[in-house]
C-alpha positions as CSV (number, residue, x, y, z in Angstrom):
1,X,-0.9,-59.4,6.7
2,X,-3.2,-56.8,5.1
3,X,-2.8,-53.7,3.3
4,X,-4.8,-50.9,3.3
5,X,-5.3,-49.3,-0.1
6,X,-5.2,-45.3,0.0
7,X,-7.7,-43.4,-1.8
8,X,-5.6,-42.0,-5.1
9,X,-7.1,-38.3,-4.1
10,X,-5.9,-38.7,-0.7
11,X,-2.2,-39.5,-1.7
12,X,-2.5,-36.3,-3.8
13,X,-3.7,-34.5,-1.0
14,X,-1.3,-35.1,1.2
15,X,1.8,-35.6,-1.5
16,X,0.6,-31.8,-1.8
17,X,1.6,-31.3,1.8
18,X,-2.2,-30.2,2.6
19,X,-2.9,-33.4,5.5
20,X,-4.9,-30.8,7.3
21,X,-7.6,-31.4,4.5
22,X,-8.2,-35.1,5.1
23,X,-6.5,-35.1,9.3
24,X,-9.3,-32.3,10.4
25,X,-12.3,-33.9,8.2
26,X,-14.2,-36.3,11.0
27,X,-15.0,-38.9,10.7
28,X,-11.3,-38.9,8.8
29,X,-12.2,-41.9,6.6
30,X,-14.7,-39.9,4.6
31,X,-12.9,-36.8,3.8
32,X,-11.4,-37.8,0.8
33,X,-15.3,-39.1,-0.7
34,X,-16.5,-35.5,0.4
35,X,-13.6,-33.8,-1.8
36,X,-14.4,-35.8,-4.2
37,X,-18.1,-34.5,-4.1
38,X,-16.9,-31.1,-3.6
39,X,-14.8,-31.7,-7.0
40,X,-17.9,-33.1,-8.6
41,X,-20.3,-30.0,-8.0
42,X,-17.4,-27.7,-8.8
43,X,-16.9,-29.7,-12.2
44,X,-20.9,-29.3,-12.8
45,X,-21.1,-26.0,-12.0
46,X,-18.3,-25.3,-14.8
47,X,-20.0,-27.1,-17.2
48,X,-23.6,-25.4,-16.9
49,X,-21.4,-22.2,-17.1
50,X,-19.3,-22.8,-20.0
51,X,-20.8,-25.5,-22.0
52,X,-17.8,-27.0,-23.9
53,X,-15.1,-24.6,-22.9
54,X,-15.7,-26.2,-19.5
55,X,-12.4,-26.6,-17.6
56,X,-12.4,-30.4,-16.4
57,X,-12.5,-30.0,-12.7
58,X,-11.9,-34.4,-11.6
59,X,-9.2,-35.5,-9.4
60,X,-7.7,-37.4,-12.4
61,X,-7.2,-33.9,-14.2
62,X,-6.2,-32.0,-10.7
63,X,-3.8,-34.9,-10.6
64,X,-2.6,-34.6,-14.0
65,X,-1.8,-30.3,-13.3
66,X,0.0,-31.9,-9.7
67,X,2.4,-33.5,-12.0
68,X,3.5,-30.0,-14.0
69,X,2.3,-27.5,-12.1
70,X,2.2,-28.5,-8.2
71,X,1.8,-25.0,-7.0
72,X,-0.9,-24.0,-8.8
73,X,-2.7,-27.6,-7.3
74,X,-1.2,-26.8,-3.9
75,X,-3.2,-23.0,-3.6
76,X,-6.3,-24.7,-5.5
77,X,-6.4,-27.4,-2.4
78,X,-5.6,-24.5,-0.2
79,X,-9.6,-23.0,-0.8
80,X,-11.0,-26.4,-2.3
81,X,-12.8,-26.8,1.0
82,X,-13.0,-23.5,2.5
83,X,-15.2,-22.0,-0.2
84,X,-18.8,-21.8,-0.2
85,X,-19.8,-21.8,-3.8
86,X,-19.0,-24.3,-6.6
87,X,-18.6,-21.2,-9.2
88,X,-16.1,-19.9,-7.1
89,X,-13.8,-23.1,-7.2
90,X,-14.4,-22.9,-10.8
91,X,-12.9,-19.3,-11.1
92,X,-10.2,-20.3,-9.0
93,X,-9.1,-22.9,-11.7
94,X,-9.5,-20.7,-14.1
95,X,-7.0,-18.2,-12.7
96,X,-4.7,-20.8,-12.0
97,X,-5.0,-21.6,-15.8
98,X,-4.3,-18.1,-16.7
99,X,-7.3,-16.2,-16.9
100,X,-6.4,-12.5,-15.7
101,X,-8.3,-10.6,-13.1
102,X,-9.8,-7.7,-14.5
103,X,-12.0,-6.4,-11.8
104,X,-13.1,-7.0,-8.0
105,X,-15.9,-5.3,-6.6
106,X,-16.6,-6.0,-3.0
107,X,-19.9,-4.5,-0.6
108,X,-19.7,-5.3,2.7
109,X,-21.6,-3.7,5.5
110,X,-21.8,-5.5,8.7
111,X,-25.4,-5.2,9.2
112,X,-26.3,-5.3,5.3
113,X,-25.4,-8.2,2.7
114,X,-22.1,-9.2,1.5
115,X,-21.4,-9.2,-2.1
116,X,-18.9,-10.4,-4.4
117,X,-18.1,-9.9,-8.2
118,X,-14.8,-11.2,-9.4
119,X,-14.6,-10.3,-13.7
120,X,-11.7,-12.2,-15.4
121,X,-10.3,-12.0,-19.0
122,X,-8.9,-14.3,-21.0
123,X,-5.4,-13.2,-22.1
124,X,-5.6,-14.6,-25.9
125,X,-9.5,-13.1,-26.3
126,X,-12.0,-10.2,-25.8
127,X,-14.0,-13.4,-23.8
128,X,-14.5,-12.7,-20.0
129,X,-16.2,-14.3,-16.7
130,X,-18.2,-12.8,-14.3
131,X,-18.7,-14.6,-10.8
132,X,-20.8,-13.2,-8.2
133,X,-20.9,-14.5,-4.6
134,X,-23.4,-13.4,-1.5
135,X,-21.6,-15.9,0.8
136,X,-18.7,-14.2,2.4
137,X,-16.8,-17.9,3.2
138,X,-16.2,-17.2,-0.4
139,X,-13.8,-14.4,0.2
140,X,-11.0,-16.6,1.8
141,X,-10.1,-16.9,-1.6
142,X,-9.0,-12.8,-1.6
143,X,-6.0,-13.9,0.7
144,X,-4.3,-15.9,-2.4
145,X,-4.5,-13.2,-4.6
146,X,-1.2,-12.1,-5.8
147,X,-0.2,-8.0,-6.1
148,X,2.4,-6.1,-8.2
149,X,2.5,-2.4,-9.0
150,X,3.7,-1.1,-11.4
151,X,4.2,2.6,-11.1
152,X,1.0,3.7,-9.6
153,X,-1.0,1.0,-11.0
154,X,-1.7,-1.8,-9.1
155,X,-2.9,-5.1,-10.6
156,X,-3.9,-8.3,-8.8
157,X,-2.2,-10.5,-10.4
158,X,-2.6,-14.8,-9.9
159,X,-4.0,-17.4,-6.7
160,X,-0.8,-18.8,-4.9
161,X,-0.9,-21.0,-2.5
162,X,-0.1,-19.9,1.2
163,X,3.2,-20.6,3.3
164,X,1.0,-23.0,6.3
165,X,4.1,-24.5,6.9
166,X,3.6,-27.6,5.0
167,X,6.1,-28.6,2.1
């Protein structure tokens, strides 16, 4: 009798209730080593960007926020593979880590270029984030976005993760 060990990452994954990540990858046995990879540039890119205030992006930490927070893993999973740009992914976490979104500016044309800017602030500082983005697969991430109003002002406010039906 043999057992088949499952990839740590994968069991996340799908303990998440986001199968479709690894089920749709072909060939399926490699989806989990190209999240991985996917993790790894997104962890790089934080670290050129923030030097030592450089969120740890690894599936040991992503599996570490699972365990307290398994929302915030679930939306992150949701536009982990979807995105385009490993900066992206990195503002992503940090949203989900409580940076605020303090400005979106959007240009789209349909026969011009696409561009992105997505300013956050940190909530404890004057510090903020800028992330630009010319690749519109990066704006899948727009759907997540959470809205209040209060009044007449409106504020995007969080990333959730969507209802696909999963748990």
């Amino acid at each position: 009798m043999s057992t088949v060990a499952i990839d740590p990452f994968e069991k996340l994954i799908r303990d998440a209730g986001q199968d479709w990540l690894i089920d749709c990858y072909r060939p399926r046995e490699k989806a989990a080593p190209h999240l991985r990879e996917v993790l790894r540039r997104a962890n790089d890119a934080a670290i050129k960007r923030l030097g030592s205030n450089a969120p740890s992006l690894t599936p040991e930490t992503v599996a570490a926020t699972y365990e307290k927070n398994p929302h915030k893993v679930r939306a992150f999973l949701q536009v982990m593979d979807s995105v385009a740009s490993p900066d992206i992914l990195v503002m992503v976490w940090q949203i989900l880590q409580g940076m605020n979104i303090a400005a979106i500016r959007m240009e789209y044309n349909a026969t011009g270029p696409f561009h992105l800017r997505i300013i956050l602030s940190s909530p404890d500082s004057d510090q903020t984030e800028e992330y630009d983005s010319y690749d519109i697969d990066d704006a899948v991430i727009l759907r997540h976005l959470g809205t209040i109003k209060m009044g007449n002002q409106g504020t995007f406010d969080g990333f959730y993760a969507l209802n696909l039906g999963y748990k």
